[in-house]
One Martini backbone bead per residue (centre of mass of N, CA, C, O) as a GRO file, in nm:
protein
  300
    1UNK     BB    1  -1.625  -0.132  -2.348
    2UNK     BB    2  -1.768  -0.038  -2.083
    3UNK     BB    3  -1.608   0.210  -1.859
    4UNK     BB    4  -1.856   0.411  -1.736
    5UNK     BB    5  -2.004   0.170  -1.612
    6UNK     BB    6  -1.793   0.080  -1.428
    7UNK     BB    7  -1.743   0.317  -1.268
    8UNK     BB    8  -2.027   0.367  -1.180
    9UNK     BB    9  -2.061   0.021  -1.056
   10UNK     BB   10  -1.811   0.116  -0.838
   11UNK     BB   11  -1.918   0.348  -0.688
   12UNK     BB   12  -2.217   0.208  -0.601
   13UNK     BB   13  -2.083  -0.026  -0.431
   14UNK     BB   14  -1.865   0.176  -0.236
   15UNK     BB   15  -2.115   0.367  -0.125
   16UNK     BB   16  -2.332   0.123  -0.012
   17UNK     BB   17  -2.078  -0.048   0.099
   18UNK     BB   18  -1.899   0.032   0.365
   19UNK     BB   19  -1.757  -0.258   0.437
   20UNK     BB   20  -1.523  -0.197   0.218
   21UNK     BB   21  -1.353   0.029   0.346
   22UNK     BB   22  -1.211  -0.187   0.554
   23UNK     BB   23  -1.037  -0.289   0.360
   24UNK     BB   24  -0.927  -0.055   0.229
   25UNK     BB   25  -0.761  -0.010   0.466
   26UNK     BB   26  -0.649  -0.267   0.537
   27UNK     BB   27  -0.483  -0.275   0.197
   28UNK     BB   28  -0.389   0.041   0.208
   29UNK     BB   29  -0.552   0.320   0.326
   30UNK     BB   30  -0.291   0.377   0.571
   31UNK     BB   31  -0.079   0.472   0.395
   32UNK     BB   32   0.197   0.722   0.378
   33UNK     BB   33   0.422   0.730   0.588
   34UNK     BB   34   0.706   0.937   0.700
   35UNK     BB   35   1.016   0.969   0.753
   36UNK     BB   36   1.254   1.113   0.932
   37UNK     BB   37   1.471   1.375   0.868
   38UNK     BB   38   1.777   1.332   0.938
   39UNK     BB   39   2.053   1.520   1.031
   40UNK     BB   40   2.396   1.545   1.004
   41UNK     BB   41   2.657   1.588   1.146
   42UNK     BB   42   2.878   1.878   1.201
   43UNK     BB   43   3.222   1.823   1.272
   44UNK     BB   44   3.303   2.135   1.223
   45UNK     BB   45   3.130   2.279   1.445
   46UNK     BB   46   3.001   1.990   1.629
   47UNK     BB   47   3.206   1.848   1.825
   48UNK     BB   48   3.206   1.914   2.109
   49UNK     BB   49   2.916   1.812   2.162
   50UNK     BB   50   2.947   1.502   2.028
   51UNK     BB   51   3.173   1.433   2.251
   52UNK     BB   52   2.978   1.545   2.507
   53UNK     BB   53   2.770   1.293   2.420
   54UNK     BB   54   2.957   1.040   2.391
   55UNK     BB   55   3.066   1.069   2.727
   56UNK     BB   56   2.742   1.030   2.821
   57UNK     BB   57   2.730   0.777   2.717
   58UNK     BB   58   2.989   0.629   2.800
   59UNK     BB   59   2.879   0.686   3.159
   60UNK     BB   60   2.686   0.529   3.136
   61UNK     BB   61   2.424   0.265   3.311
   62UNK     BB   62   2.340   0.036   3.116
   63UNK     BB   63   2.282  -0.176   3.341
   64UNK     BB   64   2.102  -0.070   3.489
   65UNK     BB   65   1.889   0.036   3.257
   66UNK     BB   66   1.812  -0.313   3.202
   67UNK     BB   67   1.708  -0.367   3.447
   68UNK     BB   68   1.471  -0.173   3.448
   69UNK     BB   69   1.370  -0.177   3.112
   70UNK     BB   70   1.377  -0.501   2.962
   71UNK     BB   71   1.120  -0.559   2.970
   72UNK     BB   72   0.969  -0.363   2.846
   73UNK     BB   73   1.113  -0.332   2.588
   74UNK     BB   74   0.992  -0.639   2.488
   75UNK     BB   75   0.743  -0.588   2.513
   76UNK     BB   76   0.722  -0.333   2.301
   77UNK     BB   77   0.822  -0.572   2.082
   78UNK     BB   78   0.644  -0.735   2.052
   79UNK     BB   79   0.405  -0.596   1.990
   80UNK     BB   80   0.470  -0.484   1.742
   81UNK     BB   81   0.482  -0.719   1.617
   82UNK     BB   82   0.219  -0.838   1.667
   83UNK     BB   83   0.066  -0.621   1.499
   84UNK     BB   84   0.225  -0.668   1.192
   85UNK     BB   85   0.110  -0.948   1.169
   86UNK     BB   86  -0.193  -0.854   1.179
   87UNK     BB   87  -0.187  -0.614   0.954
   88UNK     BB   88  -0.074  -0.843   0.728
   89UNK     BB   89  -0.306  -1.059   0.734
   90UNK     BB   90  -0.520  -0.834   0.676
   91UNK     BB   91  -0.429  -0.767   0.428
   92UNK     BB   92  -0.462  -1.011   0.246
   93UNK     BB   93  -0.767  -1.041   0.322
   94UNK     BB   94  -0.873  -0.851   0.220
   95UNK     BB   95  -0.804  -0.855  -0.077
   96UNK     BB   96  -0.989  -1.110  -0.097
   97UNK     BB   97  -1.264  -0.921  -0.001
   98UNK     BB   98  -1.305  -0.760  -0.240
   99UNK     BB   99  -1.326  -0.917  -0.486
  100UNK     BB  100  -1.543  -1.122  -0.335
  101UNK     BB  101  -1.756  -0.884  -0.263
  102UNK     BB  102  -1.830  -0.764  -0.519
  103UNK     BB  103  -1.917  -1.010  -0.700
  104UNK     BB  104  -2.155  -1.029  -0.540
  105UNK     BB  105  -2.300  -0.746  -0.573
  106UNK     BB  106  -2.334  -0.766  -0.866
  107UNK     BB  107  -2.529  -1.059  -0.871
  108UNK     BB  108  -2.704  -0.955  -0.573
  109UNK     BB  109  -2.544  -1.091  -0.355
  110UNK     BB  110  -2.490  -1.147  -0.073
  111UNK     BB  111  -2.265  -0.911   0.144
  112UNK     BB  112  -2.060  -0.905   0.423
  113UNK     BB  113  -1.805  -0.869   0.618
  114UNK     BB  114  -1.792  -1.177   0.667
  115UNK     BB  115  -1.804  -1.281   0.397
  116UNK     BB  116  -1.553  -1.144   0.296
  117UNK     BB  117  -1.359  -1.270   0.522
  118UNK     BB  118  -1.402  -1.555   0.431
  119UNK     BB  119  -1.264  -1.524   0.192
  120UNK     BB  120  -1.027  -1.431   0.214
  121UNK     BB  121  -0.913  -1.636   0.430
  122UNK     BB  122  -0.941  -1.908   0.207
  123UNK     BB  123  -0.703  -1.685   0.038
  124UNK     BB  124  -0.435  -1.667   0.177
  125UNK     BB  125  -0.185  -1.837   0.095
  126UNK     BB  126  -0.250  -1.779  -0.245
  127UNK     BB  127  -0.170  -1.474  -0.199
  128UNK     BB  128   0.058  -1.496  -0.094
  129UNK     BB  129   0.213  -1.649  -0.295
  130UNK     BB  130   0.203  -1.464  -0.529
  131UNK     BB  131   0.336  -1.235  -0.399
  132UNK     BB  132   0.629  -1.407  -0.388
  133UNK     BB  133   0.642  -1.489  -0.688
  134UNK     BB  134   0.682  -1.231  -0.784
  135UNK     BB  135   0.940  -1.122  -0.590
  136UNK     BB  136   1.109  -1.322  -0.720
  137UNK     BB  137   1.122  -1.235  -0.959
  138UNK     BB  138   1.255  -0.943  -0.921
  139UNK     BB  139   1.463  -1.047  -0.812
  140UNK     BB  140   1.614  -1.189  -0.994
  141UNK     BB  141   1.607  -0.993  -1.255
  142UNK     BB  142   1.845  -0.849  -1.058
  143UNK     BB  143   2.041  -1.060  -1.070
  144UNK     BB  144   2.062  -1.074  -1.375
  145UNK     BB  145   2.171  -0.799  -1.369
  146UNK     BB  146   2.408  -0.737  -1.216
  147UNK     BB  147   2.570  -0.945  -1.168
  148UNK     BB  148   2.750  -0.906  -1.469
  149UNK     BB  149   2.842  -0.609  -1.372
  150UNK     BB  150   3.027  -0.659  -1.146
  151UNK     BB  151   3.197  -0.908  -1.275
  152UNK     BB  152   3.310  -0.667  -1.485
  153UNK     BB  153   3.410  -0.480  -1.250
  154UNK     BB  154   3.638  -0.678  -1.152
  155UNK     BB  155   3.780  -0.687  -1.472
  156UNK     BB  156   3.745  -0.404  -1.638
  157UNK     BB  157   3.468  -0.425  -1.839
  158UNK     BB  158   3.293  -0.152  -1.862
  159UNK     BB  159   3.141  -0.155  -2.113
  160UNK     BB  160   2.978  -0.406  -2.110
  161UNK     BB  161   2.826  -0.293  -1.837
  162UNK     BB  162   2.697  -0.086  -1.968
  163UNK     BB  163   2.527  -0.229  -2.156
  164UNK     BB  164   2.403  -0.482  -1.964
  165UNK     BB  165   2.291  -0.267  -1.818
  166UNK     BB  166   2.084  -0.084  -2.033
  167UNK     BB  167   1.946  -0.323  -2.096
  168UNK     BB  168   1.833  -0.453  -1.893
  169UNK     BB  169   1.688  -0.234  -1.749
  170UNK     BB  170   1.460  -0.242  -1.952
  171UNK     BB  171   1.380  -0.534  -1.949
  172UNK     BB  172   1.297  -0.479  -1.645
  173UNK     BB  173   1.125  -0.298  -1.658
  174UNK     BB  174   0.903  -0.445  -1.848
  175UNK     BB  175   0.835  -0.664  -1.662
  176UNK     BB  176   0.750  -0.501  -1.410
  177UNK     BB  177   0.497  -0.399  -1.578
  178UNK     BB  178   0.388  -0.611  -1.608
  179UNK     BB  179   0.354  -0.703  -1.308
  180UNK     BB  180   0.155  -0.470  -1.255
  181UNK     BB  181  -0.042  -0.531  -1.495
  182UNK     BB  182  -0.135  -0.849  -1.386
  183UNK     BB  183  -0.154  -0.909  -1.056
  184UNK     BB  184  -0.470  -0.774  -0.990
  185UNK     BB  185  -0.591  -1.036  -1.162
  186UNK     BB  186  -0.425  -1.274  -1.005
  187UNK     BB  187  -0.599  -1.227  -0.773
  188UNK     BB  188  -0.924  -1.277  -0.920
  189UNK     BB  189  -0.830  -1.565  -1.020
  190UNK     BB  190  -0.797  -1.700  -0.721
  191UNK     BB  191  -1.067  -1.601  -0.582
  192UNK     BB  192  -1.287  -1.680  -0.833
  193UNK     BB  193  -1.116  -1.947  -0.961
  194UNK     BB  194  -0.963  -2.102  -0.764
  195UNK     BB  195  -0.640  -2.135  -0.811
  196UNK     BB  196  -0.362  -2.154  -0.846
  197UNK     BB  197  -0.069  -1.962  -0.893
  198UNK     BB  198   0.026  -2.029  -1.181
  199UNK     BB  199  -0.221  -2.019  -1.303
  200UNK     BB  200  -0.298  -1.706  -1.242
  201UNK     BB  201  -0.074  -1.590  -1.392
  202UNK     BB  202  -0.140  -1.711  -1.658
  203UNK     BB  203  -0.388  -1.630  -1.695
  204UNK     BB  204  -0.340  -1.314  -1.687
  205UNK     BB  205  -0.195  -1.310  -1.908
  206UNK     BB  206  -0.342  -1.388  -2.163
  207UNK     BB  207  -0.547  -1.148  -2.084
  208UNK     BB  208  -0.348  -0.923  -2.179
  209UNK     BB  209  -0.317  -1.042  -2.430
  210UNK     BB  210  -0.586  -1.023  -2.547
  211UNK     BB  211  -0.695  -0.728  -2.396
  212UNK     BB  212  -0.513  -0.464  -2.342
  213UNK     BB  213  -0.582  -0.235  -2.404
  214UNK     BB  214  -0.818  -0.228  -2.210
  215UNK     BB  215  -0.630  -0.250  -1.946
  216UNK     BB  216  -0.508   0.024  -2.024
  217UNK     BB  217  -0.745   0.222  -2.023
  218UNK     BB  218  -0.793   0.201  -1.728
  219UNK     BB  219  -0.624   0.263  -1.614
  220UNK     BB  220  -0.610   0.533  -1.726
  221UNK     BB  221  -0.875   0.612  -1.613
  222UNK     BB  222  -0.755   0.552  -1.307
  223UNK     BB  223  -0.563   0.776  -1.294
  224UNK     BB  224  -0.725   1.031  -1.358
  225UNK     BB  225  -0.920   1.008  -1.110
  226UNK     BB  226  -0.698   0.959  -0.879
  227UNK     BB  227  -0.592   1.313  -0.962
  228UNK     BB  228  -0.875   1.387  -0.873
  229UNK     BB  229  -0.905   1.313  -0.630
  230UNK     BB  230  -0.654   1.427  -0.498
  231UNK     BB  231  -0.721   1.749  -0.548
  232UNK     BB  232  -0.947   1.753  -0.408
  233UNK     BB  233  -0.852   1.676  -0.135
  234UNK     BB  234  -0.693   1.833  -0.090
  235UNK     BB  235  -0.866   2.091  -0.092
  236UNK     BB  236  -1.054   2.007   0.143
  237UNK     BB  237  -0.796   1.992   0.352
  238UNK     BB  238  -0.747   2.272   0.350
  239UNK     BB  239  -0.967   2.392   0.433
  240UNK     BB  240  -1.047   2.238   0.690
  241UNK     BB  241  -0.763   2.275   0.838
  242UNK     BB  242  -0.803   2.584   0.854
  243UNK     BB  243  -1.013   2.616   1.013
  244UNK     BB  244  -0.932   2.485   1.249
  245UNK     BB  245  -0.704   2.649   1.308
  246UNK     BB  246  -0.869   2.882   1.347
  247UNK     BB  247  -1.009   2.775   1.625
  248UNK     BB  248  -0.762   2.702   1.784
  249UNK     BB  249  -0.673   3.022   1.799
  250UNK     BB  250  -0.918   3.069   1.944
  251UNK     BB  251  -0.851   2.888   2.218
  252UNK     BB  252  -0.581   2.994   2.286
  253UNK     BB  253  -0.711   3.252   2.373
  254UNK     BB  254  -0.851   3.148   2.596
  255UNK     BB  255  -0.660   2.818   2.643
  256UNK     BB  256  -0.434   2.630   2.610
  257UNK     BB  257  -0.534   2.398   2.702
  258UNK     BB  258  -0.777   2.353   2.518
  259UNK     BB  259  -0.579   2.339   2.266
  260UNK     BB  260  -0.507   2.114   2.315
  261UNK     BB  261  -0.727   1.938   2.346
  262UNK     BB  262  -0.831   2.025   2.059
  263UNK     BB  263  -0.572   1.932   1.872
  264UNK     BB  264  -0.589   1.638   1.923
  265UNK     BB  265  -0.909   1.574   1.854
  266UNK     BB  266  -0.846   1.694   1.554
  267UNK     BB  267  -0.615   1.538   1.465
  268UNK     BB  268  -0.764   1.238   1.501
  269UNK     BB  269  -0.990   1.317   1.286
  270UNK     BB  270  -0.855   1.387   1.046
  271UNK     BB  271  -0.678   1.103   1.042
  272UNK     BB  272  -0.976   0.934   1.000
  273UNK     BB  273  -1.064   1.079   0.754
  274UNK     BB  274  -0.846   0.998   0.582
  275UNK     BB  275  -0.829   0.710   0.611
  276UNK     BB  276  -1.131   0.691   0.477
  277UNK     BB  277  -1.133   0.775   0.216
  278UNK     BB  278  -0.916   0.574   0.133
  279UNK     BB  279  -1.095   0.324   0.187
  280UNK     BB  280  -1.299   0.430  -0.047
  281UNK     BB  281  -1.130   0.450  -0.289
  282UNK     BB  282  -0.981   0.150  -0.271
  283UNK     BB  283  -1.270   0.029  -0.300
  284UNK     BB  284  -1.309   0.132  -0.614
  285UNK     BB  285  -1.063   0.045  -0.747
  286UNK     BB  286  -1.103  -0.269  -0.691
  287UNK     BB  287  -1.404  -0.279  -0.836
  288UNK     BB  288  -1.274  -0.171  -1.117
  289UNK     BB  289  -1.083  -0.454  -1.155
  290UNK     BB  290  -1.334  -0.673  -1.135
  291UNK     BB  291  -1.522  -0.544  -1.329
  292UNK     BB  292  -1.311  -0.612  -1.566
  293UNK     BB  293  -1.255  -0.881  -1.548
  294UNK     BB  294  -1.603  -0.975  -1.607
  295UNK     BB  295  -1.580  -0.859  -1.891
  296UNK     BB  296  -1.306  -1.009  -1.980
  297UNK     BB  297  -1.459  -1.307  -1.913
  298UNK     BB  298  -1.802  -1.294  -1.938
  299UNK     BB  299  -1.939  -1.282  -1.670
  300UNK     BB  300  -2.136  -1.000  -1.669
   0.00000   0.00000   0.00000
């Protein structure tokens, strides 16, 4: 198989169809924030502060406070609600716009935002629903290892529970890989050959099965490509960002509210940079699994 053909064949396809990038980030272009890591309280230095927090918290009006921010508070908890619920629709139909949309390029038919939407759309089910039987495979895999375990530890059977902890962890670790390099062709599956979910599976089993060796060296191939991408991007945001710093500290000299108004606007587009960067890669990755899939069934 060319497999630098392949990869070559995805860069020019996600490079010319920016309309791509936009799949890509909503499939996943825009994930990667950490939450804030919050230090625990150190009651032997610090018992007097958290005392008179404590006794703050309870002589507060809590009542008088439901009163007045109780709607506030609902509304803004629906729209999160809302917001996630269309974030989660959007990333599954994107993941078969991207599959959808290359399969057509690649073709050299027609393809653009609507036509790979409504691929995605028509496909939304189908992808949810492999993605939910992953998930239950995985979690059962875990009841498995897990429920005789704990059931040892209960009768004081220790050392049971360590073979057959050691034992299952192996075997669900091999599991677990298999479903991580199996699921992005069900996904193409589904999406392509229009398959129920469990054809989807079995069919893409087949296809590892049959063709393992290229399935893992593209892999390999992009996990490469990945680590080159990301130090490159790192280095480039690193420049940038310096830049940005430079002029910032330069405005601060001149007026504090410009460089905040400056801070803003720049971490903003910084923001926005890293986000599209993101999903032109993503779309590059997808594309190259894509055209992987139709060489390894002849489709192309």
């Amino acid at each position: 198989m060319d497999y630098l053909g392949i990869i070559k064949r995805s860069y020019h396809i996600s490079i010319k169809n920016k309309f791509l990038w936009i799949f890509g980030i909503l499939a996943g272009g825009a994930a990667g924030f950490k939450g804030l890591n919050l230090n625990s309280v150190n009651y032997s230095t610090g018992s007097a502060d958290w005392n008179k927090f404590s006794s703050s918290l309870n002589s507060y009006d809590w009542a008088s406070f439901w009163d007045k921010f109780a709607l506030t508070i609902l509304g803004v908890m629906l729209f999160i609600l809302i917001f996630a619920v269309v974030m989660f629709v959007l990333n599954i139909i994107s993941q078969g716009a991207l599959v959808g949309s290359v399969d057509k390029l690649d073709k050299n038919e027609k393809a653009n935002f609507k036509i790979g939407f409504g691929i995605g759309w028509h496909q939304f089910w189908r992808i949810w629903g492999m993605a939910l039987t992953y998930l239950a495979m995985i979690l059962a895999s875990l009841v498995v290892m897990v429920a005789p375990v704990v059931v040892a530890i209960v009768f004081s059977n220790y050392i049971f529970a360590v073979i057959w902890g050691c034992l299952l962890l192996l075997v669900c670790l091999i599991f677990w890989i298999l479903i991580g390099l199996i699921s992005p062709y069900s996904l193409r599956v589904i999406v392509l050959e229009k398959y129920g979910i469990w054809q989807s599976i079995r069919e893409s089993l087949h296809l590892f099965r049959d063709h393992w060796i290229e399935v893992i060296l593209i892999y390999l191939l992009l996990i490469a490509i990945s680590l080159g991408f990301a130090i490159a991007v790192g280095l480039g945001l690193l420049l940038i960002g310096g830049l940005l710093l430079l002029v910032g500290y330069g405005a601060w000299l001149a007026s504090s509210l410009a460089a905040v108004i400056y801070g803003v606007v720049a971490g903003l587009g910084f923001f926005i940079l890293i986000v599209i960067v993101s999903g032109a890669f993503n779309a590059f990755y997808s594309a190259a699994i894509t055209l992987t899939y139709q060489k390894l069934t002849r489709k192309s």
